[in-house]
C-alpha positions in Angstrom: -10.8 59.3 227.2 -12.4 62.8 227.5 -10.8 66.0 229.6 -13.5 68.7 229.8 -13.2 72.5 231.4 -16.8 72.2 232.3 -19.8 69.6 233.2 -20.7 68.1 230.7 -24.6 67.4 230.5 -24.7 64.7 227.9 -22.0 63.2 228.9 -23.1 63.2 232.6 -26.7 61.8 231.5 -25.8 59.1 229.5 -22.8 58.4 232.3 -20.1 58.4 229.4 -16.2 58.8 231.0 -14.8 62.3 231.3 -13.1 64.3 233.4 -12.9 67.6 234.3 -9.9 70.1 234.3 -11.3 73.2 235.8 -9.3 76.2 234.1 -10.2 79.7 232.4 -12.8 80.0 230.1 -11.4 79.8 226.6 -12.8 82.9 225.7 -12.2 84.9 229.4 -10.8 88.0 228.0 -13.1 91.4 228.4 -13.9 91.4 224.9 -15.3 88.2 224.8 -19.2 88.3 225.0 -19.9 85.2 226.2 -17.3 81.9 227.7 -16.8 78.8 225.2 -16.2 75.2 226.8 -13.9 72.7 225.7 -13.8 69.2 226.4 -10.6 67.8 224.6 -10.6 63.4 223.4 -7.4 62.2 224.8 -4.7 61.2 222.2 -4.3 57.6 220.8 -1.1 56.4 220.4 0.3 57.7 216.8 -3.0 60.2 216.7 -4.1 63.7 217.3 -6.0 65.1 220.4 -9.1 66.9 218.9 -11.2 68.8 221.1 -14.9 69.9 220.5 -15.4 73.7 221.9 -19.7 74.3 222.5 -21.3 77.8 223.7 -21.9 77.9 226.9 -25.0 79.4 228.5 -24.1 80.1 231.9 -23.1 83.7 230.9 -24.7 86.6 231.8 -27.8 86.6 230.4 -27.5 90.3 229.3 -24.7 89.5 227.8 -26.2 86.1 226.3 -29.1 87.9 225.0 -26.7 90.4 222.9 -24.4 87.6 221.6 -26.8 84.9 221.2 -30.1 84.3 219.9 -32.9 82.3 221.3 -35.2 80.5 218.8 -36.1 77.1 217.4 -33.3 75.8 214.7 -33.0 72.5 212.9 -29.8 70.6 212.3 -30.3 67.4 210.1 -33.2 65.3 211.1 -33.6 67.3 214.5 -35.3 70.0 215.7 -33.8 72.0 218.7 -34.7 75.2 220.5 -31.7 77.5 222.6 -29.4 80.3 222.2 -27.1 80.0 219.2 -24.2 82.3 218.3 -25.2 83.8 215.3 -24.0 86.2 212.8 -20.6 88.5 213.6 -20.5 87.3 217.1 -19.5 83.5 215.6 -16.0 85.2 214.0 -14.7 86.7 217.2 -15.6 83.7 219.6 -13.5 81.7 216.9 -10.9 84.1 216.6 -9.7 82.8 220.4 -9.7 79.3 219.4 -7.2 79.2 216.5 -7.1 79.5 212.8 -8.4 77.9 210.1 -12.1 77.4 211.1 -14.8 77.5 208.5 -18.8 76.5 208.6 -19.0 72.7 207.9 -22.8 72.5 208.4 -25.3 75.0 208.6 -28.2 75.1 211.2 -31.9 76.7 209.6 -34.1 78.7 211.4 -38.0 77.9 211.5 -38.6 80.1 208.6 -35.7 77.6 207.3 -33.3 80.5 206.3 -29.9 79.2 207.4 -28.7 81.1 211.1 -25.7 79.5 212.2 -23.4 76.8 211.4 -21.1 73.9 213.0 -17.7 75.3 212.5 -14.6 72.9 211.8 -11.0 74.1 211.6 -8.1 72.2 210.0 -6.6 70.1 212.4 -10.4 68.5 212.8 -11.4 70.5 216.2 -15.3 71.0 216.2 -17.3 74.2 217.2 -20.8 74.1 218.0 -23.0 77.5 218.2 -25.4 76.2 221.0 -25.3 74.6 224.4 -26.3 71.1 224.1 -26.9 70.9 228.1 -29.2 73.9 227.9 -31.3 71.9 224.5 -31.8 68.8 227.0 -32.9 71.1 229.6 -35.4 72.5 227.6 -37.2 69.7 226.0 -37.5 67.8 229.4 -38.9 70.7 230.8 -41.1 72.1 227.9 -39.6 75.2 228.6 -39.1 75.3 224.8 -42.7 75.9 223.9 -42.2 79.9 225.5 -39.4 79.9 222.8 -40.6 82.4 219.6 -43.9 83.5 221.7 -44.5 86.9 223.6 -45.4 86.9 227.1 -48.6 88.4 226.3 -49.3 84.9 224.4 -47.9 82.8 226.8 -49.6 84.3 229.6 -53.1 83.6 227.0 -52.1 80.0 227.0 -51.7 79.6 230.8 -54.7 81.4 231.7 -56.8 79.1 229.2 -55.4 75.7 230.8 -56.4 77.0 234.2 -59.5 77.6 233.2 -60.5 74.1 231.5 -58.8 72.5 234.3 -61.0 75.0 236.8 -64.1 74.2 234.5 -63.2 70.6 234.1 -65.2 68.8 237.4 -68.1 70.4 236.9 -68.6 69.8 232.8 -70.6 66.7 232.0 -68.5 64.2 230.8 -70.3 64.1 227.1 -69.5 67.9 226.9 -65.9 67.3 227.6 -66.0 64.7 224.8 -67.8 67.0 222.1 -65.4 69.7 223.4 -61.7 68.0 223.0 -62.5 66.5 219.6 -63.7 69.8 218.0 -60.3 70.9 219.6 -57.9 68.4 218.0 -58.5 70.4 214.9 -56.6 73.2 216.0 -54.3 71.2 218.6 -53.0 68.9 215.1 -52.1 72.3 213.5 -49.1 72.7 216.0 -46.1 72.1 214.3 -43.6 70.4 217.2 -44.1 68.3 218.3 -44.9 65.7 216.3 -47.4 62.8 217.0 -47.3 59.9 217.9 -43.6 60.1 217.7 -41.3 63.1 217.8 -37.3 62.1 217.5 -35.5 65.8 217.6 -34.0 65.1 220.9 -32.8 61.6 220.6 -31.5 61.9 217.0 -29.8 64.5 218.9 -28.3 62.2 221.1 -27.2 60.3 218.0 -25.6 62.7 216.5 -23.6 63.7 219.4 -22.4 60.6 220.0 -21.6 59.7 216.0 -19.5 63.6 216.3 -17.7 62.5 219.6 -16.6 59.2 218.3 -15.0 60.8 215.7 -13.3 62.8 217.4 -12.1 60.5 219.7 -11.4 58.4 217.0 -12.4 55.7 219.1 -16.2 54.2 220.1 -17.7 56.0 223.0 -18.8 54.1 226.0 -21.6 55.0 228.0 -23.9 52.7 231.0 -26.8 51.5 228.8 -29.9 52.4 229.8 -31.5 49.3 230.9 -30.3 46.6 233.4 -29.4 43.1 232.6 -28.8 43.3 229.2 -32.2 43.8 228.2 -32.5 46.4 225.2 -36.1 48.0 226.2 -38.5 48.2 229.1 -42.0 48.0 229.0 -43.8 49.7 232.2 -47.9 49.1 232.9 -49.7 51.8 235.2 -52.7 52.5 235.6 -54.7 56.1 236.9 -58.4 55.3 238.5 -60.3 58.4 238.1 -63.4 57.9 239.6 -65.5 55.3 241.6 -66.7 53.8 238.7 -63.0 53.0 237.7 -62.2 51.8 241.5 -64.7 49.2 241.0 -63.4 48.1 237.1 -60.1 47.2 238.7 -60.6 43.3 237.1 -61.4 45.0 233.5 -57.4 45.5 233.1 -56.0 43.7 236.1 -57.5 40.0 234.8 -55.7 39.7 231.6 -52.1 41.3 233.5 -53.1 38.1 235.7 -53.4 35.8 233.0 -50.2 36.8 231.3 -47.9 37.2 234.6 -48.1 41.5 234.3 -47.5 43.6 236.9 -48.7 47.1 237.2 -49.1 49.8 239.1 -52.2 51.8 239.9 -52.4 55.3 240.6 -55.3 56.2 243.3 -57.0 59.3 244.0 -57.0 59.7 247.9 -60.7 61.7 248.4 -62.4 61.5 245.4 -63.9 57.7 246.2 -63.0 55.3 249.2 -60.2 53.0 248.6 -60.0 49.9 251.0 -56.6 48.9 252.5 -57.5 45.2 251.5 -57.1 46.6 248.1 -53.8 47.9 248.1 -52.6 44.8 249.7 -53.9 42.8 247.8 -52.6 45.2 244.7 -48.8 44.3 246.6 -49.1 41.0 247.4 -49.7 40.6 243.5 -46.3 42.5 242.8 -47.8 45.5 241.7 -47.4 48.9 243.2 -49.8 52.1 244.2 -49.1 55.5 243.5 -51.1 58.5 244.6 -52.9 60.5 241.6 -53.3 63.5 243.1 -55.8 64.7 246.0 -59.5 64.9 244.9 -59.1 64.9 241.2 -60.9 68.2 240.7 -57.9 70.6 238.5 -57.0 72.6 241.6 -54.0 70.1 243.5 -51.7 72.2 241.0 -53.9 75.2 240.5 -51.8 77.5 242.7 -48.4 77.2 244.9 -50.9 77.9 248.0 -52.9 75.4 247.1 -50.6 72.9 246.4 -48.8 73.7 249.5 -51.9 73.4 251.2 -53.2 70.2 249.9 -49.5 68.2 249.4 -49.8 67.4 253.7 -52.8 65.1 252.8 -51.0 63.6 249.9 -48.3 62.6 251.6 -50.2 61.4 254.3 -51.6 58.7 252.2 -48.6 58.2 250.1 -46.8 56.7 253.5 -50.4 54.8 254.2 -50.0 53.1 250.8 -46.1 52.8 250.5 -46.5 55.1 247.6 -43.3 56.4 246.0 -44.7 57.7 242.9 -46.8 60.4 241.2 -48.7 61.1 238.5 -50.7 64.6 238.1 -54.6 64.6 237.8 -55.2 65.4 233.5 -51.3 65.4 233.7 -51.6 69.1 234.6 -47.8 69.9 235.9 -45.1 72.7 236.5 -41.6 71.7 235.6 -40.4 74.2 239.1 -43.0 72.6 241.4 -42.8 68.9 240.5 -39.4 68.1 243.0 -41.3 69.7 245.8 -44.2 67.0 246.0 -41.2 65.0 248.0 -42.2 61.7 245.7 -39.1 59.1 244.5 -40.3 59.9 240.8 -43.1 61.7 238.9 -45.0 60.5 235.7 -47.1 63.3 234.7 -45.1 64.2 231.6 -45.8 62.8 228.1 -42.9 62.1 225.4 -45.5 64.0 222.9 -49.3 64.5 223.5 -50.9 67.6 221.5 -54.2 66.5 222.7 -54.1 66.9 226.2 -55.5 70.0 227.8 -52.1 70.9 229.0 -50.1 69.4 225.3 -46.5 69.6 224.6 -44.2 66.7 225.6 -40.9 66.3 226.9 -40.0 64.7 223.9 -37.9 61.7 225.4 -38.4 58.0 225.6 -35.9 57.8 228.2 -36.2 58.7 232.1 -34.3 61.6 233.4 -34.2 63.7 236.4 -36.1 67.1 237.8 -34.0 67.7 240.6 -33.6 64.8 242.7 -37.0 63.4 241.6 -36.9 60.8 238.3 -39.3 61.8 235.6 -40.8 58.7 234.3 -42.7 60.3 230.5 -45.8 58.3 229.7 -44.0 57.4 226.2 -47.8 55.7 225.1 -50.5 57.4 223.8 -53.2 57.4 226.1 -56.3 55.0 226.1 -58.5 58.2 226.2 -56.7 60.0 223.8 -56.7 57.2 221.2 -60.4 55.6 222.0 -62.5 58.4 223.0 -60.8 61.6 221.3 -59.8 60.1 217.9 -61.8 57.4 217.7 -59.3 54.6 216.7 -61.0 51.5 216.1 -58.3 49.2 217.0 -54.6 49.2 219.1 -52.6 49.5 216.0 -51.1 52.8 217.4 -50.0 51.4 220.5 -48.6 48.2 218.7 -46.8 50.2 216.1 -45.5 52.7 219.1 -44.4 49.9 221.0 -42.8 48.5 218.2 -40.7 51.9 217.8 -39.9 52.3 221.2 -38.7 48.3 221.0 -36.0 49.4 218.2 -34.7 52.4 219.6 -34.5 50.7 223.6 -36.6 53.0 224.6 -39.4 52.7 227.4 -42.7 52.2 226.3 -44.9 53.6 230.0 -48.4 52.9 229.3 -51.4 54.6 231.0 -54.4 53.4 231.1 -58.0 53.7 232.8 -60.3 51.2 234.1 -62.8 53.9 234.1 -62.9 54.0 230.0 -62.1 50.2 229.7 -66.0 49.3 229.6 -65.6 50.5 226.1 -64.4 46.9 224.2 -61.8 49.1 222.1 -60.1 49.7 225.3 -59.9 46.4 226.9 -59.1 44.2 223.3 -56.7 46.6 222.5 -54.8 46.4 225.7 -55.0 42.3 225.4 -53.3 42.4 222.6 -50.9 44.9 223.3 -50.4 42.7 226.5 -50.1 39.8 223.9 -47.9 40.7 221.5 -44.9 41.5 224.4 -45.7 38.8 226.5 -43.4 36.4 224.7 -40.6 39.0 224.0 -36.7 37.9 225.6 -35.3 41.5 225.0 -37.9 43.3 227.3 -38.1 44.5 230.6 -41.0 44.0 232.3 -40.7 46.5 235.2 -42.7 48.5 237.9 -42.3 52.6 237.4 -40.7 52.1 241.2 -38.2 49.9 239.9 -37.3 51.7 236.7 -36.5 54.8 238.8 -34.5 53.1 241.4 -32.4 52.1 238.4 -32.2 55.3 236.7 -30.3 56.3 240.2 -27.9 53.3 240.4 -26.9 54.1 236.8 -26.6 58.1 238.1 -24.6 57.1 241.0 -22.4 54.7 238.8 -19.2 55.6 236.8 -17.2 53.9 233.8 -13.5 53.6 234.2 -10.5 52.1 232.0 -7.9 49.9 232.7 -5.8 46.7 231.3 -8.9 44.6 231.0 -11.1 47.5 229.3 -13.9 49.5 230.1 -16.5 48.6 233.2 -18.6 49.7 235.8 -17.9 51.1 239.0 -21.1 52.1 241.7 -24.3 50.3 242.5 -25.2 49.6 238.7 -21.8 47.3 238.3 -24.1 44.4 238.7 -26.6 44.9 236.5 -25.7 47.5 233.9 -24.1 46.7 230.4 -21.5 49.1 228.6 -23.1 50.3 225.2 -21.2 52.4 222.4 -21.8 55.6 220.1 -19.8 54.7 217.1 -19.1 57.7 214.2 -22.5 57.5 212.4 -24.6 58.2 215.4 -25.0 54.0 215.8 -25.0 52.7 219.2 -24.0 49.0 220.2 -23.7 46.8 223.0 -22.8 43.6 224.6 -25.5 42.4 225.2 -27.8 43.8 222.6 -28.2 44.0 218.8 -27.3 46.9 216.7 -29.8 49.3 216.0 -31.5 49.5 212.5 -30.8 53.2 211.6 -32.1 52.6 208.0 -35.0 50.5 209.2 -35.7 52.8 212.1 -35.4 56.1 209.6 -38.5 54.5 207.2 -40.5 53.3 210.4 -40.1 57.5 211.2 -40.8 58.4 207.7 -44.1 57.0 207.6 -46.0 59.9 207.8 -49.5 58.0 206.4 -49.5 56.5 210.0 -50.6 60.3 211.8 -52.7 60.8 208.4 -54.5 57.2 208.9 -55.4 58.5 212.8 -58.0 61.4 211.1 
């Protein structure tokens, strides 16, 4: 369906058909400043082969830097942060590529003066100023939050979240109350990105897959992202922090009993005693145990030493527990260090959460990979962020977020602690959180464990054509379903309904929802 010169990120992500023809750059010539990738939708019978031509970023990055410029932009209704070819530098990339090519929609700074443009040409071939690869990159690594900032800022930053996280063990827990609410104040100021949801990188995704369908003329196949035709996953885990949480296992664990749930519970190794009858007793129930870091004190990622030093221990206890998963103490976490922690998958990455010591967000509802390890975002607001730092009086965040995540077959990963579910606004909103899914046909109901070992079938799997149509070839032929991106950035499936993209759009709009958290 697709012939591309080079990898194709999104493509390779969301496992849609291609493949690659290896050949010269389409701009290799000395006086080309940086390469431009094609990836060409094979001709229909009676049609035209288009081809869609994108930047690509694996030039030099002297030569990137003085071509290219790297900021935040906005295209429609997303926000994206990358090197775009801008100004004169457009004209003699397109130049290479043919005639008749003009700016069919224009792409606005952050000051919202417009920068650069998606070019078109006559015969319907499509240019795009930025990498789209290099966008996914840097939202799952919150590598865009360096983007418009001097290093003299950014090293500010880093130096003031190792110091709360330094500071942290030692501050009486009321402090650290009175301290992060006085400090949401200036934590709501930022402006991406946004809370409780932020949609830039999937309405990304939607766009992309609305362009390629037109120019393939064609719906788009890709392996949908849950198994077994269910259209959304909802994931339960738990981090105990302290003793006092060890020993409120039953506050959360009773009603996941009552309704059939399974969870898993992340344990700290040597900040409290945790029996072996325990975490037997935690698998013999279905659920599974993951190791929270070592002691829970802001130093197990302080420092590469340190971390290097302290991982032996972790990984001791992660083979005493059968423990395949992560998840960071206060989420504190390094995008280049994660992979080396030797765990199946990670969790210590929101999908937004300015009110974390360490905020930003990866901003997707989807898993995705760091490496070889999966990186499973807590898509959720936390209970602590929601009960003790804001104040919310009920769940009708995490019932409204659920409810998003539901419609756009996401995964809603929720984190909770036993340790705050004393408070009755914790444990009656997780009932009816529990509740209001427990009941639901189109959800699955899956360990973090399991969700990543599917996310690797689906990598390892492929699509291919033939007489009978599309279907799946690999270890996810079983229990994977083909969905479509149809022109219009809707995507369908077999087995699931279309989504609402006017209904979903309003849900979006409803800005009073952030305002009614104050």
């Amino acid at each position: 369906m697709f012939e591309a010169t080079h990898p194709v990120g999104f493509f390779d992500y969301f496992r849609v058909p291609y493949t690659l023809q290896p050949r010269a750059a389409m701009t290799d010539d000395a006086r080309a400043p940086v390469p431009v990738h094609q990836l060409r939708a094979t001709a229909q019978p009676g049609g035209m082969s288009r081809a869609l031509f994108w930047l690509g970023t694996d030039a030099d990055p002297a030569a990137l830097a003085a071509s290219c410029q790297l900021g935040r932009y906005r295209l429609r209704n997303f926000t994206f942060f990358g090197h775009a070819a801008v100004g004169a530098a457009v004209p003699g990339l397109l130049g290479r590529l043919g005639s008749g090519w003009h700016p069919a929609e224009q792409i606005f700074d952050s000051a919202g003066v417009p920068r650069a443009a998606v070019w078109r040409d006559s015969d319907g071939n499509v240019f795009l100023p930025f990498d789209p690869a290099e966008v996914m990159q840097r939202f799952w690594s919150e590598s865009y939050q360096q983007v418009g900032h001097s290093p003299i800022a950014l090293r500010g930053r880093a130096a003031a979240v190792r110091g709360y996280y330094l500071v942290r063990p030692v501050l009486p827990r009321r402090l650290q109350l009175r301290l992060r609410r006085a400090y949401t104040q200036v934590q709501e100021r930022a402006s991406f990105p946004d809370w409780p949801t932020e949609e830039s990188l999937h309405n990304l995704y939607r766009w992309l897959f609305g362009l390629l369908a037109g120019l393939a003329g064609q719906p788009v196949p890709f392996i949908g992202e849950w198994p077994d035709g269910r259209s959304w996953a909802l994931v339960l885990t738990h981090d105990v922090e302290t003793d006092a949480g060890y020993r409120s296992l039953g506050l959360l664990r009773e009603p996941e009993r009552q309704l059939g749930y399974r969870s898993s519970w992340n344990f700290v190794p040597l900040r409290y005693k945790v029996a072996e009858e325990t975490v037997s007793n935690l698998r013999e129930e279905g659920c599974e145990v993951g190791v929270h870091g070592l002691l829970h004190d802001g130093h197990d990622l302080g420092s590469r030493r340190l971390l290097a030093k302290r991982l032996p221990a972790m990984r001791e206890y992660a083979d005493r527990w059968q423990a395949v998963g992560f998840r960071s103490p206060a989420t504190q976490r390094k995008w280049e260090w994660m992979p080396a922690l030797g765990f199946d998958y990670d969790s210590s990455y929101s999908d937004t959460d300015p009110y974390e010591p360490q905020p930003g967000g990866c901003c997707s509802y989807l898993p995705y990979f760091n490496e070889s390890m999966v990186e499973l975002p807590i898509t959720m607001p936390q209970d602590h962020t929601l009960f003790a730092i804001l104040q919310n009086a009920d769940a009708d965040v995490w019932l409204r977020k659920a409810e998003f995540l539901r419609e756009r077959q996401g995964m809603a990963l929720v984190l909770t602690h036993p340790d705050y579910a004393v408070d009755p606004r914790v444990a009656n909103g997780y009932r009816s959180l529990l509740s209001r899914f427990h009941d639901d046909r189109t959800v699955w109901h899956a360990l973090p464990r399991e969700v990543a070992a599917w996310w690797r079938e689906r990598d390892s799997s492929v699509i291919r054509g033939g007489g009978d149509g599309w279907h799946i070839e690999g270890p996810a032929a079983r229990s994977g379903r083909i969905r479509f991106g149809y022109a219009g950035g809707a995507a369908r499936g077999r087995d699931t309904a279309d989504a609402d993209g006017t209904r979903l759009s309003a849900f979006a709009a409803d800005r009073t929802w952030r305002a009614d958290l104050q």
